[in-house]
Structure formats: structure tokens, C-alpha cells
N, C-alpha and C positions, 0 to 999 in steps of 0.2 A: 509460322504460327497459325493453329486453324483457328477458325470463325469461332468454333467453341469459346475456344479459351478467349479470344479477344472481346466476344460479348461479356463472358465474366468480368472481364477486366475492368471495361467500359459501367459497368453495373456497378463494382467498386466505387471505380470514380464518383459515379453519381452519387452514389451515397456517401462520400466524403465531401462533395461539395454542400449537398443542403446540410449537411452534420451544426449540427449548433449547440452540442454540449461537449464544452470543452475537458473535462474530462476523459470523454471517450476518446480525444484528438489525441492526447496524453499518451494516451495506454496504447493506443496505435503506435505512434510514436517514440515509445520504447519497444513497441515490439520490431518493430523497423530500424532501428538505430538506438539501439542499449545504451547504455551511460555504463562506461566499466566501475567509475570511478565513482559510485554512489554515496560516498563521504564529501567529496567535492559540492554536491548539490545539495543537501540537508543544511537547514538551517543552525545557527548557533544553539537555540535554544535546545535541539534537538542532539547536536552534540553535547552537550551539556549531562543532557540526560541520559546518556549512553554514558560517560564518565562516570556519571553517579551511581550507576546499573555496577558497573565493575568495582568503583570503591566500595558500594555496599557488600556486591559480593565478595572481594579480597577482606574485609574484614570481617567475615561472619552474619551480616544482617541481611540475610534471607531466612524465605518460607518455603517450604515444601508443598509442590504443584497441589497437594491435597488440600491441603491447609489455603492456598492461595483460593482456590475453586471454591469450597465450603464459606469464606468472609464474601467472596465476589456474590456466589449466592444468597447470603445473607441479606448484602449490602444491597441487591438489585430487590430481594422480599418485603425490605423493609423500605424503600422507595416506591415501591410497585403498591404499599397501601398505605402509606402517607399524603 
């Protein structure tokens, strides 16, 4: 291994160690070791709403991306001067 690379390394390290927002430790963290199984780690509630994503969709009650963007718009216009 040359000196190169092992100062990098070492450089890492260090900035892992003072690291103190854990999010970032996270995202490291899956980039290091994936979770294949990302249904496994999602909360209930979050399951939930992924069901409801597809009964909505298996029975017809969706919007069209356009139609979704134009209320989103709205919806942020009319908060934005409220």
C-alpha cells in the first residue's frame, strides 16, 4: 500500500471520528454496508402508506404527474402568502 493512499485513508478516519452529525454516519453507512432488505427497516407507519399508495392506485384514485405538480404548486403559493 503506498503512503499515498494510506494518508488518505488516515484522513478518512479522522474525519469520521470528529463526525457528529449523525445522519451523515447513516448514509456512510449504507454506502458501506447496503441493507438489501429495505422493507425490513421502514417503519409500520410507512408500510402503511405504501399499501395505501397501491390500493389507491389498483382502484383508480390517482392523479396525473401534471395535475399533481400544478395543486403542489398551488398548495406551496398559497402557503408561501399566508
Amino acid at each position: 500500500m503506498t503512503s499515498i493512499l494510506e494518508s488518505r485513508k488516515l484522513k478518512i478516519v479522522d474525519f469520521l471520528a470528529d463526525l457528529e452529525d449523525e445522519s451523515i454516519v447513516f448514509q456512510i453507512e449504507n454506502l458501506l454496508f447496503p441493507i438489501n432488505n429495505w422493507w425490513e427497516i421502514i417503519g409500520e407507519e410507512e408500510r402503511s402508506s405504501i399499501f395505501r399508495g397501491i390500493d389507491d392506485a389498483d382502484n383508480g384514485r390517482k392523479v396525473e404527474f401534471k395535475g399533481f405538480v400544478t395543486q403542489l404548486r398551488q398548495s406551496n403559493a398559497h402557503h408561501d402568502n399566508g
